[in-house]
DSSP file (Angstrom, degrees, kcal/mol; ACC not computed):
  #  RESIDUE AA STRUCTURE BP1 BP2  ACC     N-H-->O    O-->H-N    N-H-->O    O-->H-N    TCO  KAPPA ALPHA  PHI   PSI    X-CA   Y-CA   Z-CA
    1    1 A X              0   0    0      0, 0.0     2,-0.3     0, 0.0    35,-0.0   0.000 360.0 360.0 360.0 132.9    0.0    0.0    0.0
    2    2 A X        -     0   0    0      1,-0.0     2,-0.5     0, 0.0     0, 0.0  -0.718 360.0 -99.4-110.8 167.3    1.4    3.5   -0.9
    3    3 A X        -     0   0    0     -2,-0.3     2,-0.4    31,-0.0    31,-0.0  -0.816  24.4-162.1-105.3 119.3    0.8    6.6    0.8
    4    4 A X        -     0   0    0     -2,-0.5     2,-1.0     0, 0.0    32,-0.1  -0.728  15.6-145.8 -95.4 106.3   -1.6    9.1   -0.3
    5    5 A X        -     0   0    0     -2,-0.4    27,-0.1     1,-0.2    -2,-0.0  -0.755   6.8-148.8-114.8 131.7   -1.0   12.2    1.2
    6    6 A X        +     0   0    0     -2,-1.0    26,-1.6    25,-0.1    -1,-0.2   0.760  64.6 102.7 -25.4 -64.4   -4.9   14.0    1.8
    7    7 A X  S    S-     0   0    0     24,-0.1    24,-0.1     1,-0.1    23,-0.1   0.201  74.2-119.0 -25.6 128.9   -3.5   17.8    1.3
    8    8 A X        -     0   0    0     21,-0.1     2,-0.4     2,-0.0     3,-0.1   0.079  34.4-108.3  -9.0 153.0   -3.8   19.9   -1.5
    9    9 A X    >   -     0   0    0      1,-0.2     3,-3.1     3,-0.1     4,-0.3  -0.874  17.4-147.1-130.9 139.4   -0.8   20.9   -2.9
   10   10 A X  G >  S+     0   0    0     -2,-0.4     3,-1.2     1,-0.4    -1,-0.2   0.688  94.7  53.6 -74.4 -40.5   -0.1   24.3   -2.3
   11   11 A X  G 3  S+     0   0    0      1,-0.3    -1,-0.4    -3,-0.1    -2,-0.0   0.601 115.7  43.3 -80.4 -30.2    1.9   25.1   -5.9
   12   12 A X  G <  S+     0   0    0     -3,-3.1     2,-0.3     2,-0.0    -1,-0.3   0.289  97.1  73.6-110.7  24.8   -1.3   23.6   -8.1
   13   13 A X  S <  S-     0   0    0     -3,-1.2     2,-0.4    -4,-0.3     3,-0.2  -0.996  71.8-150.4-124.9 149.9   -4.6   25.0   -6.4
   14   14 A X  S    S+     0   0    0     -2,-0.3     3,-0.1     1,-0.2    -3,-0.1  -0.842  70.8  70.1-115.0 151.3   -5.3   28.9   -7.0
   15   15 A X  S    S+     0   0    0      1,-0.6     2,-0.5    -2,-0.4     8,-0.4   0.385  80.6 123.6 121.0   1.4   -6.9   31.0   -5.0
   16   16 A X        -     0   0    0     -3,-0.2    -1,-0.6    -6,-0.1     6,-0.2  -0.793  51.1-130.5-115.9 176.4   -4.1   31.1   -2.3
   17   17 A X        -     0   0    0      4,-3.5     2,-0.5    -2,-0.5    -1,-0.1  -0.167  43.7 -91.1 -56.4 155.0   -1.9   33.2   -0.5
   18   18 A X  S >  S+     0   0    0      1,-0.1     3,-0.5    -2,-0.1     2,-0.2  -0.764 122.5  35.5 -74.9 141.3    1.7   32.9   -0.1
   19   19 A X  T 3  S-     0   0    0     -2,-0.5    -1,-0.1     1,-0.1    -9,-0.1  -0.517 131.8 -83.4 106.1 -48.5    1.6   30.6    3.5
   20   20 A X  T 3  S+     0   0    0     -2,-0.2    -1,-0.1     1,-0.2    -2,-0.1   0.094  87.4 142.1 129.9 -31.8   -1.3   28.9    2.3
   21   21 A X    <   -     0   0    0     -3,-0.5    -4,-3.5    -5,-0.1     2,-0.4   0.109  43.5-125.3 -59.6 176.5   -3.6   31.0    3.1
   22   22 A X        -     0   0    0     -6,-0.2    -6,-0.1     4,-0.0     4,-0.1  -0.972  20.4-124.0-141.5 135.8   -7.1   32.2    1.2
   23   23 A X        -     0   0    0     -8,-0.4     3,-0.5    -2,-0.4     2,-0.4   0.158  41.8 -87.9 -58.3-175.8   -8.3   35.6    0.4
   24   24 A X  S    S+     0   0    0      1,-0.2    -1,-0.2     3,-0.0     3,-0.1  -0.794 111.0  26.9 -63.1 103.0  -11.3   36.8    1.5
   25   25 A X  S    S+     0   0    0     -2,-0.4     2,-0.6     1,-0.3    -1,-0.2   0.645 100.4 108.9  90.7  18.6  -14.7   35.8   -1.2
   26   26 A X  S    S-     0   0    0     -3,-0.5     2,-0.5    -4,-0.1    -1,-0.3  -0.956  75.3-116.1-142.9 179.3  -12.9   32.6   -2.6
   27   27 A X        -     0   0    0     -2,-0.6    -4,-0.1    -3,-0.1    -3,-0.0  -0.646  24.6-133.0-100.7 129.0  -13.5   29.4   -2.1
   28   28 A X        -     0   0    0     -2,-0.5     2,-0.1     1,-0.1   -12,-0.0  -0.336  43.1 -87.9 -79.8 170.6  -10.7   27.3   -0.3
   29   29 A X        -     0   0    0      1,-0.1     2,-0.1   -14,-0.0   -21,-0.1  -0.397  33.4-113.0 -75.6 155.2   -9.8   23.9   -2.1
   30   30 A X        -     0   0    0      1,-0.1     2,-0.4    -2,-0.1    -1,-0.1  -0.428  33.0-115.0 -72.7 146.5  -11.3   20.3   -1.8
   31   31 A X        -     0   0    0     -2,-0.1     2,-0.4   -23,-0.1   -24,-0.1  -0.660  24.3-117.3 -95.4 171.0   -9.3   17.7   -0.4
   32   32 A X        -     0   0    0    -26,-1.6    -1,-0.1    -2,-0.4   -24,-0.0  -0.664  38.5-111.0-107.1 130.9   -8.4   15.0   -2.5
   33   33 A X        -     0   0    0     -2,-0.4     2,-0.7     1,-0.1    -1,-0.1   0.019  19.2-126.2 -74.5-176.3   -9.8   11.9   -1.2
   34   34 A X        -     0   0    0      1,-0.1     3,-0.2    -3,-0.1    -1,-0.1  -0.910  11.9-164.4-123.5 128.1   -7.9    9.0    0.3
   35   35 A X  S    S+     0   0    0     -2,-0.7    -1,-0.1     1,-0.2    -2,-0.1   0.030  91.1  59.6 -98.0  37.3   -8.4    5.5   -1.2
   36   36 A X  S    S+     0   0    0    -32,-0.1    -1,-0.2   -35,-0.0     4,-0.1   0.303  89.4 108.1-127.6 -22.9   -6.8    3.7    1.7
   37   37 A X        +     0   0    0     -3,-0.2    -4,-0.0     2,-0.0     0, 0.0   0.112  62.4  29.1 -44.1 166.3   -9.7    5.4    4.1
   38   38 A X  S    S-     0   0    0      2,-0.0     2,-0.2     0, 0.0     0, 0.0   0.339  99.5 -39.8  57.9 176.3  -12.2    3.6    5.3
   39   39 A X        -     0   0    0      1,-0.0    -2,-0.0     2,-0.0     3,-0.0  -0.440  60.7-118.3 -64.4 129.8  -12.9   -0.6    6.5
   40   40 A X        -     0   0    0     -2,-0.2     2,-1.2     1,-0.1     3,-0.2  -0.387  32.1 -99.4 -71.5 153.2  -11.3   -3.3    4.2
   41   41 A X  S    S+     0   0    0      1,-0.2    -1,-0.1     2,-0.0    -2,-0.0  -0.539  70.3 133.6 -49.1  50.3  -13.6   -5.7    2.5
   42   42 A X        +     0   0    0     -2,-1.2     2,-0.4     1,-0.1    -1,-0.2   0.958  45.2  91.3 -99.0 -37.1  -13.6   -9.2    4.9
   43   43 A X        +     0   0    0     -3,-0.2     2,-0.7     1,-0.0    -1,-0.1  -0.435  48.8 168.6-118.8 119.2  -17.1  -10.0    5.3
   44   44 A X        -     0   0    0     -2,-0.4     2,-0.3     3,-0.0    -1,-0.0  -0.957  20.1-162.1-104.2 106.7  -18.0  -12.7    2.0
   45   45 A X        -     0   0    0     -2,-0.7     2,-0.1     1,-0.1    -2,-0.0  -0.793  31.3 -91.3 -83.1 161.1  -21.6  -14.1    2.9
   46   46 A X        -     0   0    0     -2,-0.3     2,-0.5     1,-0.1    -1,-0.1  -0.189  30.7-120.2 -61.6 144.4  -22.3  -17.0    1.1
   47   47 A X        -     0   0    0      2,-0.1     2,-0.4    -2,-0.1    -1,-0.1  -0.817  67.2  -5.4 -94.7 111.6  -24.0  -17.3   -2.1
   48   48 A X  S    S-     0   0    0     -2,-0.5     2,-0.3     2,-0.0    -2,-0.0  -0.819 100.1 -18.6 121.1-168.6  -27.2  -19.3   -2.4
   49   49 A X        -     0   0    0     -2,-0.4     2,-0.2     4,-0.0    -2,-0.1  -0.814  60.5-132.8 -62.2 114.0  -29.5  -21.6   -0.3
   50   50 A X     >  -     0   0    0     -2,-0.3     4,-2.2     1,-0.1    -2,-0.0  -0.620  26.5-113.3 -97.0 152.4  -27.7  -23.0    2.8
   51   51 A X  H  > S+     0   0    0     -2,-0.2     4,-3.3     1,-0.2    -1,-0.1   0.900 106.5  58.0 -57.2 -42.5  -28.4  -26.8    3.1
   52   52 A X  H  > S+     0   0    0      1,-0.2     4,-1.5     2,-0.2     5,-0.4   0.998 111.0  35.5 -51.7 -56.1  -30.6  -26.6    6.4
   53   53 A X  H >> S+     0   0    0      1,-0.2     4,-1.8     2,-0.2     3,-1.2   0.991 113.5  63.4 -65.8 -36.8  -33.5  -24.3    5.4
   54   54 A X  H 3X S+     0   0    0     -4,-2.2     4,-1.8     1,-0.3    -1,-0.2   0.866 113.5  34.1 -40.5 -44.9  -33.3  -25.9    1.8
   55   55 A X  H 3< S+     0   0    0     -4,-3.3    -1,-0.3     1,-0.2    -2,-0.2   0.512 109.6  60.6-100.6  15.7  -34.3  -29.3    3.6
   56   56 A X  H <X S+     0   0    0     -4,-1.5     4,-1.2    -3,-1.2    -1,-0.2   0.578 109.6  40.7-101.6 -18.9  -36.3  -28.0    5.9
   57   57 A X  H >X S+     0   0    0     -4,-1.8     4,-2.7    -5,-0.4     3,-1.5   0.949 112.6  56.5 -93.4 -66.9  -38.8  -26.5    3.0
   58   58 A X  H 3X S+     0   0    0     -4,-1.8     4,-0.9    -5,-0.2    -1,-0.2   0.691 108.1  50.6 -42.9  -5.3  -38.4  -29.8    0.6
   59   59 A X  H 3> S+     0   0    0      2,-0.2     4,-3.9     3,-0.1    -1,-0.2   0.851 112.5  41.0 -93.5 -31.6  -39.7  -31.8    3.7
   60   60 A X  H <X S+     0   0    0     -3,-1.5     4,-2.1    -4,-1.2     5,-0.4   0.755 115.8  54.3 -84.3 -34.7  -42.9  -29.6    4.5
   61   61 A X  H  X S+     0   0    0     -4,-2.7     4,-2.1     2,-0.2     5,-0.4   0.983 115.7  39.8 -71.9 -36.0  -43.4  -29.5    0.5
   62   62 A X  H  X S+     0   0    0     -4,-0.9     4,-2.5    -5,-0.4    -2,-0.2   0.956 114.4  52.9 -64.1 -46.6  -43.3  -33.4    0.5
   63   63 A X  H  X S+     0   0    0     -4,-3.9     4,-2.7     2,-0.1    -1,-0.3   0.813 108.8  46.4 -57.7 -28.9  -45.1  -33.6    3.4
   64   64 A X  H  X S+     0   0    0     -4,-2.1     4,-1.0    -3,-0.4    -2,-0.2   0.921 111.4  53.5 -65.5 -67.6  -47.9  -31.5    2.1
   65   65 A X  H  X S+     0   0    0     -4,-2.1     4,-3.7    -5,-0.4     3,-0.4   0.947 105.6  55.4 -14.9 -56.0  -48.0  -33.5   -1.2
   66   66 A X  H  < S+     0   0    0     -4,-2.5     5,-0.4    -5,-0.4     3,-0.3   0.996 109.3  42.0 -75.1 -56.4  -48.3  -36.5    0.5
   67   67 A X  H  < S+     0   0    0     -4,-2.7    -1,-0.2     1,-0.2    -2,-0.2   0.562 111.3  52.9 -68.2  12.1  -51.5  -35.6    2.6
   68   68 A X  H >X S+     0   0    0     -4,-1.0     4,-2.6    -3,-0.4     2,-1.5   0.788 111.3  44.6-106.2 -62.6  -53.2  -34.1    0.1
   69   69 A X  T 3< S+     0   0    0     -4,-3.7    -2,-0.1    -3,-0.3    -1,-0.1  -0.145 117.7  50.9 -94.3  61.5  -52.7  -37.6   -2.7
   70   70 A X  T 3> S+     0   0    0     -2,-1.5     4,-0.6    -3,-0.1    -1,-0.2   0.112 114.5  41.7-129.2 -16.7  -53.8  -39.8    0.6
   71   71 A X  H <> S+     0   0    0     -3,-1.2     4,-1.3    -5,-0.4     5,-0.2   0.859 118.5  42.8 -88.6 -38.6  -56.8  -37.5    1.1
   72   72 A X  H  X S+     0   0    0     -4,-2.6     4,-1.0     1,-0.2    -1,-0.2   0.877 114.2  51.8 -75.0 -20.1  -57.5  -37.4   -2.6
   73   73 A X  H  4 S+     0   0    0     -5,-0.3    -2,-0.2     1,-0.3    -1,-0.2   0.403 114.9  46.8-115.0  -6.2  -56.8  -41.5   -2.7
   74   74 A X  H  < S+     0   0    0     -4,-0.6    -1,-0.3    -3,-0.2    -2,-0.2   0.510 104.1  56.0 -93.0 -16.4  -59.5  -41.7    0.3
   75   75 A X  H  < S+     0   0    0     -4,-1.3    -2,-0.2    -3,-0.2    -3,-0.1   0.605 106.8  50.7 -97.3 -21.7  -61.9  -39.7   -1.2
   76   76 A X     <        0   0    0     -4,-1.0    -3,-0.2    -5,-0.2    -2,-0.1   0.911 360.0 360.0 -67.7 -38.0  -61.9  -42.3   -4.6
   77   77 A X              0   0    0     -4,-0.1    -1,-0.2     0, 0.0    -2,-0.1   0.445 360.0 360.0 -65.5 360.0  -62.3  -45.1   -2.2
């Protein structure tokens, strides 16, 4: 990682003074942002269906299936 340094620099922004300062009725300069700011990137969630809730919903669809063609397969009888 290299080092960014935030400041202006004094020799490219107009609009100053000699020290640095700025006259009166102009607008001082933006700083230049810092691409090392802020929290690094660790947290990967996972992509997809996780296996539990996946088999917990195929069991309630099977189970529902199934009383429904025992109901239909009592009601022929």
């Amino acid at each position: 990682m290299t080092y960014v340094n935030p400041d202006p620099e004094p020799e490219r922004s107009t609009g100053l003074e000699p020290g640095g300062g700025v006259p009166p009725g102009e607008t001082p300069p933006a700083e230049s942002s810092m691409p090392e700011a802020g929290p690094r990137e660790t947290h990967n969630p996972a992509k997809g269906w996780a296996k539990g809730p996946l088999a917990a919903i195929l069991l309630v669809v099977v189970l529902v299936a199934a009383f429904f063609l025992v109901y239909a397969i009592i009601l022929i009888l």
